[in-house]
DOLUMKE-264985 format. One record per residue: residue in one letter; y, x, z of N, C-alpha, C in turn; residue number from 1. Coordinates in pm, 1 decimal, padded with zeros to 6 digits. Atoms other than C-alpha are relative to their C-alpha. Layout:
N
[atom A,[Y,X,Z],[Y,X,Z],[Y,X,Z],NUM];
...
//
This chain:
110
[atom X,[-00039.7,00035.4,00134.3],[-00502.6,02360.4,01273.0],[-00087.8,-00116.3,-00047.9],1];
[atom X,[00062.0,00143.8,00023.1],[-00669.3,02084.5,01038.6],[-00139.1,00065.9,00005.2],2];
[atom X,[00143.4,00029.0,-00007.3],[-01034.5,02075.6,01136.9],[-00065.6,-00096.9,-00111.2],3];
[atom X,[00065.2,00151.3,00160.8],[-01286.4,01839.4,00822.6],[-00116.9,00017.1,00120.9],4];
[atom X,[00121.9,00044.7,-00064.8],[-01569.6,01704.1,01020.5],[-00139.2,00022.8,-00126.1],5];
[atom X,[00132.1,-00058.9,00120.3],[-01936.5,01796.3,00872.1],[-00013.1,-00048.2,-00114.4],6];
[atom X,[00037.1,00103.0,00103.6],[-01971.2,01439.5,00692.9],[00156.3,00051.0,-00108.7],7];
[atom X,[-00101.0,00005.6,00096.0],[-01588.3,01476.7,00545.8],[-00028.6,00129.6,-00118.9],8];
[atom X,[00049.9,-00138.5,00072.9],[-01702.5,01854.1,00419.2],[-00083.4,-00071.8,-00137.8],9];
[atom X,[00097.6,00027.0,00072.0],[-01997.4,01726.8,00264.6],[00024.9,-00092.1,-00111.0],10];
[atom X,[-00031.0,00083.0,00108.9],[-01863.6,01413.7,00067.8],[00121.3,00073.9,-00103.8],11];
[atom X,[-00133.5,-00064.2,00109.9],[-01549.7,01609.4,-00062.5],[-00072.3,00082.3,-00051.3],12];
[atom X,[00041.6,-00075.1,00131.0],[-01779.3,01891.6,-00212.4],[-00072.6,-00079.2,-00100.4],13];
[atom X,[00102.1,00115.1,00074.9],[-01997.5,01636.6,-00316.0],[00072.4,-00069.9,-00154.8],14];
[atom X,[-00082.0,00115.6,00064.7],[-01707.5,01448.2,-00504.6],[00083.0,00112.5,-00087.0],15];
[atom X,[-00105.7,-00141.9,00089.1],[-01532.7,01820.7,-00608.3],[-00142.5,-00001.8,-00103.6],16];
[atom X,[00063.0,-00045.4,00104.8],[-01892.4,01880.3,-00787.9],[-00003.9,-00056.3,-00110.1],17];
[atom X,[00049.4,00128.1,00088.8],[-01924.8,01532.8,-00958.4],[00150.8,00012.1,-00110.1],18];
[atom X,[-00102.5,00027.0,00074.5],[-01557.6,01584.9,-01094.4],[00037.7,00148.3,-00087.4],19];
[atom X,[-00011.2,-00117.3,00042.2],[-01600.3,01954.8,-01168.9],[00085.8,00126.4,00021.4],20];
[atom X,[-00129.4,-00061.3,-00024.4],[-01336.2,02082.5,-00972.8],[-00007.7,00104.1,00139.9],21];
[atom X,[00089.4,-00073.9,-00152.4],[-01495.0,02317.1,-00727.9],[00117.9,00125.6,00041.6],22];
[atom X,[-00082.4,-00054.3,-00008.3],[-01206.4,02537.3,-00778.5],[00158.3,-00052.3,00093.9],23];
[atom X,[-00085.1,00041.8,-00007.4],[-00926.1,02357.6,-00643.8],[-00004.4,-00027.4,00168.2],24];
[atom X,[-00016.7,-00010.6,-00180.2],[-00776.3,02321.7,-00278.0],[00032.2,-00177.8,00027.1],25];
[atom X,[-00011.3,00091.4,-00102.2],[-00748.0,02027.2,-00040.4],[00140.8,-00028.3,00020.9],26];
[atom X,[-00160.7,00010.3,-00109.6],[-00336.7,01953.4,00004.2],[-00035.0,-00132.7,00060.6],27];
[atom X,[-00028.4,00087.4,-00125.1],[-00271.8,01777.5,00357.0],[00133.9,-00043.1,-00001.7],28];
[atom X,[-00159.5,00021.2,-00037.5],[00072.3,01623.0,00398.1],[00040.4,-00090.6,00058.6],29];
[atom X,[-00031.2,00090.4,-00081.4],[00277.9,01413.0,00599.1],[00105.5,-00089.5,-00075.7],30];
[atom X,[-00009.3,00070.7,00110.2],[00341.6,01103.1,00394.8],[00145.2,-00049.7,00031.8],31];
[atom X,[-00105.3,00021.2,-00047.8],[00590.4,00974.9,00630.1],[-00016.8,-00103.2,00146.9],32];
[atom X,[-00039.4,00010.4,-00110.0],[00666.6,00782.8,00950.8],[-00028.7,-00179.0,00011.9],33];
[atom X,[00008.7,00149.6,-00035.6],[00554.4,00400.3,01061.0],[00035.6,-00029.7,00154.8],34];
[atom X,[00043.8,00117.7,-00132.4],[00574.7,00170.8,01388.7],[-00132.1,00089.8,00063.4],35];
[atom X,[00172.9,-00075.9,-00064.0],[00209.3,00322.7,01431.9],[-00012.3,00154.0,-00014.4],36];
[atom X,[00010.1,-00148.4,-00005.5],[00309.9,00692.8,01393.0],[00029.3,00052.1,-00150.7],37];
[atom X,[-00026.9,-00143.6,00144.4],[00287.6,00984.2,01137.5],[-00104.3,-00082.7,-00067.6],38];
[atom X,[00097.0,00054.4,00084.4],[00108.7,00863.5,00826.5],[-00009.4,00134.9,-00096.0],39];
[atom X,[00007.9,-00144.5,00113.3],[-00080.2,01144.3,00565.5],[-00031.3,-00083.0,-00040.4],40];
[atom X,[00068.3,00014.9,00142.1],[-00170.7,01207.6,00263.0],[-00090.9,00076.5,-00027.4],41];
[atom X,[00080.9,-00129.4,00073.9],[-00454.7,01414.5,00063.9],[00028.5,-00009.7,-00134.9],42];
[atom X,[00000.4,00020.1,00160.2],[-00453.3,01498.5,-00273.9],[-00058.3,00157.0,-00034.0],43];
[atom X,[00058.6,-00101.0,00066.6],[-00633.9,01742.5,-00481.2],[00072.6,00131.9,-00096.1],44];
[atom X,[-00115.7,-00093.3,00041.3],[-00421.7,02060.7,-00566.3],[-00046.6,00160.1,-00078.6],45];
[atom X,[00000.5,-00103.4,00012.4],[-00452.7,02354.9,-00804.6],[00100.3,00087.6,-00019.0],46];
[atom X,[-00104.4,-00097.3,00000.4],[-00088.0,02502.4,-00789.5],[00037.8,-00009.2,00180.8],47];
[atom X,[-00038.9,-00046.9,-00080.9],[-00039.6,02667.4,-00487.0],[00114.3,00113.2,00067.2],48];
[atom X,[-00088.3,-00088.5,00003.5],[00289.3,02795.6,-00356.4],[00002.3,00140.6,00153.8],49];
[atom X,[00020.3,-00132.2,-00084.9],[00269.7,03154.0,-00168.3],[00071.4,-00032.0,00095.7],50];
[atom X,[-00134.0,-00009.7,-00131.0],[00664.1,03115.8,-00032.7],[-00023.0,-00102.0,00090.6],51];
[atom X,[-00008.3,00159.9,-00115.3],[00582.6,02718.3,00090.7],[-00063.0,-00013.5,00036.9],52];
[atom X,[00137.5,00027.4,-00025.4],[00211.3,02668.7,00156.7],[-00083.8,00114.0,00125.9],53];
[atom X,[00091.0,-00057.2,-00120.5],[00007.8,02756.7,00444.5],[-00194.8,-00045.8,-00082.1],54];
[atom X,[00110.7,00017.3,00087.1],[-00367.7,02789.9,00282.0],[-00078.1,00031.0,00177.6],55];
[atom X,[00089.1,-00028.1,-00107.7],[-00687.0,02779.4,00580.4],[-00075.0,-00054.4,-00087.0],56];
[atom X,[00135.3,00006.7,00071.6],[-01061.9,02774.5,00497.2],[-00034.7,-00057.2,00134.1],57];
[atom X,[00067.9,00065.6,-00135.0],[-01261.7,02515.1,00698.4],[-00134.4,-00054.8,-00070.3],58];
[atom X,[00137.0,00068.6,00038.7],[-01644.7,02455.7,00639.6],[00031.9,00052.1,-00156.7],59];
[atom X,[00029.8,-00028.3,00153.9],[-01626.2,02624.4,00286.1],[00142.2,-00060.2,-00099.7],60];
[atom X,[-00086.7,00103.0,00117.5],[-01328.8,02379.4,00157.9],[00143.9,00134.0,00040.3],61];
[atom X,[-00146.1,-00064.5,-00030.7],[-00958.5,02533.8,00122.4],[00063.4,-00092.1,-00026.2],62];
[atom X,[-00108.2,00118.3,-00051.0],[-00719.5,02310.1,00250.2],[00165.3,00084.2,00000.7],63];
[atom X,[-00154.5,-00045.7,00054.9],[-00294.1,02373.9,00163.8],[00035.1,-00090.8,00099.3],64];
[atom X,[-00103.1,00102.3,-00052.9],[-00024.6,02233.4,00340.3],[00129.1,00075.5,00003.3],65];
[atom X,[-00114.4,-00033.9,-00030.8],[00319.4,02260.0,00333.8],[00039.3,00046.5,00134.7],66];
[atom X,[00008.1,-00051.0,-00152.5],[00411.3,02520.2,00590.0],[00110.4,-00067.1,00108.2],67];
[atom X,[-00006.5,00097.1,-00096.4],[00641.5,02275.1,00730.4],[-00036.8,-00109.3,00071.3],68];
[atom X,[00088.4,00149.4,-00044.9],[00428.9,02012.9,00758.2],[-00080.4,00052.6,00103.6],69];
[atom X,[00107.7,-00084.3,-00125.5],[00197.4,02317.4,00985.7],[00012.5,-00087.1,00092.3],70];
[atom X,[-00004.9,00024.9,-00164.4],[00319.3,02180.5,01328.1],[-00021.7,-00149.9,-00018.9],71];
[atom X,[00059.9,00123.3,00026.7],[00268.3,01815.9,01210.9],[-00110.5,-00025.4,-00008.4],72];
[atom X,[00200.6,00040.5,00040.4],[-00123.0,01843.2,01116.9],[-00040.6,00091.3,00094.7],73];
[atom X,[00082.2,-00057.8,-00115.9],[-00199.2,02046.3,01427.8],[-00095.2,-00066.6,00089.4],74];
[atom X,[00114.7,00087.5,-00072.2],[-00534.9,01896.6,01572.5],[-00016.3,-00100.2,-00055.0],75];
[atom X,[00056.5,00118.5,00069.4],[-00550.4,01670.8,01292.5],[-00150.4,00045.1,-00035.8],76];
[atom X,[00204.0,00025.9,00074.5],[-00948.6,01564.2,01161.8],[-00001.5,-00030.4,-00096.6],77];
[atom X,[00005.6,00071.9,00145.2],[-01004.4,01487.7,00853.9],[-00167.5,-00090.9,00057.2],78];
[atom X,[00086.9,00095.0,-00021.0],[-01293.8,01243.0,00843.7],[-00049.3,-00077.3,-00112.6],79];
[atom X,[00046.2,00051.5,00090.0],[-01522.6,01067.0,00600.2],[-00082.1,-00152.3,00090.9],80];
[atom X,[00120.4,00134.0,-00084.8],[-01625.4,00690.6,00726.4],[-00037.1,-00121.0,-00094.7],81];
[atom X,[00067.1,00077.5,00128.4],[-01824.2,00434.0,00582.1],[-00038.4,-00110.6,00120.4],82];
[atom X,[00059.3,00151.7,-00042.6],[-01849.7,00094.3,00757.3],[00044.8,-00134.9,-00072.6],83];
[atom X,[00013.4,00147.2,00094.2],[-01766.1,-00287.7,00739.0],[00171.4,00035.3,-00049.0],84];
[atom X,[-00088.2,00035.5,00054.9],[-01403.0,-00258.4,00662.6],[00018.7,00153.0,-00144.2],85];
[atom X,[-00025.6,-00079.8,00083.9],[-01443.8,00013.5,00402.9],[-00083.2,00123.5,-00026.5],86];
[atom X,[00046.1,-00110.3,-00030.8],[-01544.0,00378.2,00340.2],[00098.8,00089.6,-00087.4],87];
[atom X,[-00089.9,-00128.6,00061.4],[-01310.0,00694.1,00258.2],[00053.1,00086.5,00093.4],88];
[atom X,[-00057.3,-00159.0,-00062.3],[-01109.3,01013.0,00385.1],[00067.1,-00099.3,00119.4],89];
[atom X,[-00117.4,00011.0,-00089.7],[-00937.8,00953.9,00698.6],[00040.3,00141.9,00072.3],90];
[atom X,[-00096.2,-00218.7,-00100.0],[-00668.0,01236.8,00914.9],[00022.4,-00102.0,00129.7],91];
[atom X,[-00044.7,-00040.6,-00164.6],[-00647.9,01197.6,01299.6],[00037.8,00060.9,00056.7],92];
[atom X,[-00021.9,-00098.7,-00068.8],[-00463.1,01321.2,01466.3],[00077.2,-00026.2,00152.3],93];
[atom X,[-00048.4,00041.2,-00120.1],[-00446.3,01249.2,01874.6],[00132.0,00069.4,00007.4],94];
[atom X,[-00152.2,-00027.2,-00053.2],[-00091.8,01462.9,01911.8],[00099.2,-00037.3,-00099.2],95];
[atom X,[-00102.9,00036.1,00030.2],[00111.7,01305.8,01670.1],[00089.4,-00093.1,00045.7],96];
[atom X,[-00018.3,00055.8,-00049.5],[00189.9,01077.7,01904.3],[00085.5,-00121.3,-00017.2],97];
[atom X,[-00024.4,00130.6,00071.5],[00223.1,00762.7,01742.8],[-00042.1,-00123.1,00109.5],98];
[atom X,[00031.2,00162.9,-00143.6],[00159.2,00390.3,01944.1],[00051.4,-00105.9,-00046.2],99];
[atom X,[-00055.7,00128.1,00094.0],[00235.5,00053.3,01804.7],[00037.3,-00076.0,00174.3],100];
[atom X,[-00023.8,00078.1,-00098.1],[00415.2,-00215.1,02060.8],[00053.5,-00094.8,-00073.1],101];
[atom X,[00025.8,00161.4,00076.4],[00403.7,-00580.4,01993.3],[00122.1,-00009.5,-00013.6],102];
[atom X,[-00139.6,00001.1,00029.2],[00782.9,-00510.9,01964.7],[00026.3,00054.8,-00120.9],103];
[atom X,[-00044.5,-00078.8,00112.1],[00788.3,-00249.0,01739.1],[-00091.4,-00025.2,-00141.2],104];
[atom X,[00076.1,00050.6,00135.1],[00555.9,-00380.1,01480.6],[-00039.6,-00122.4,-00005.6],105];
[atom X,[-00024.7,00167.3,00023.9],[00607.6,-00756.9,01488.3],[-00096.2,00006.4,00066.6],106];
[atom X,[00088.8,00053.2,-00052.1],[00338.5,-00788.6,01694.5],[-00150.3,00015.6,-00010.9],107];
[atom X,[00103.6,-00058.7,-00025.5],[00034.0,-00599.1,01603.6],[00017.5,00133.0,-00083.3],108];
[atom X,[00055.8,-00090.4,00020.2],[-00083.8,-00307.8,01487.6],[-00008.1,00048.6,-00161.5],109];
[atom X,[00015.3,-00024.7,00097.5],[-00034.0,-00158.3,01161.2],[-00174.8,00016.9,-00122.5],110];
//
């Protein structure tokens, strides 16, 4: 299921304390479909539906997802990175099996 890496843990409580929202879950979702694969989303969620939602606890956080979206975020990462082109949340996920070709996306890489 979705795995959060130590650093991603740490900045999201970090960022739940600063906003006061220590209560509230993690939704994962699948935003939709590029050239370069499955693309997510996160967003910060306190209505949670019983009938639709798949709820897991990882490292302390509670993370939602639409239980159809389950088989989509299987072996996704969540991730917190901080270098030269930026720093924020990222989702990996090696089996969604996405791939860009200099055909299918004009020629590079999304």
């Amino acid at each position: 299921m979705v795995e959060v890496t130590d650093k991603a843990a740490a900045e999201l409580k970090s960022l739940l304390e600063e906003q006061n929202k220590q209560d509230v879950a993690l939704r994962v979702f699948i935003a939709g479909m590029s050239c370069c694969g499955v693309q997510y989303g996160m967003s910060l969620e306190d209505e949670i539906s019983e009938d639709h939602d798949l709820i897991v606890e990882n490292k302390g956080l509670k993370i939602v997802m639409n239980k159809d979206d389950a088989d989509g975020l299987s072996n996704a990462k969540i991730d917190y990175v901080d270098g030269p082109s930026g720093k924020g949340f990222v989702i990996d996920n090696p089996s969604s099996g996405g791939g860009c070709s200099s055909s299918s996306c004009g020629g590079g890489c999304c």
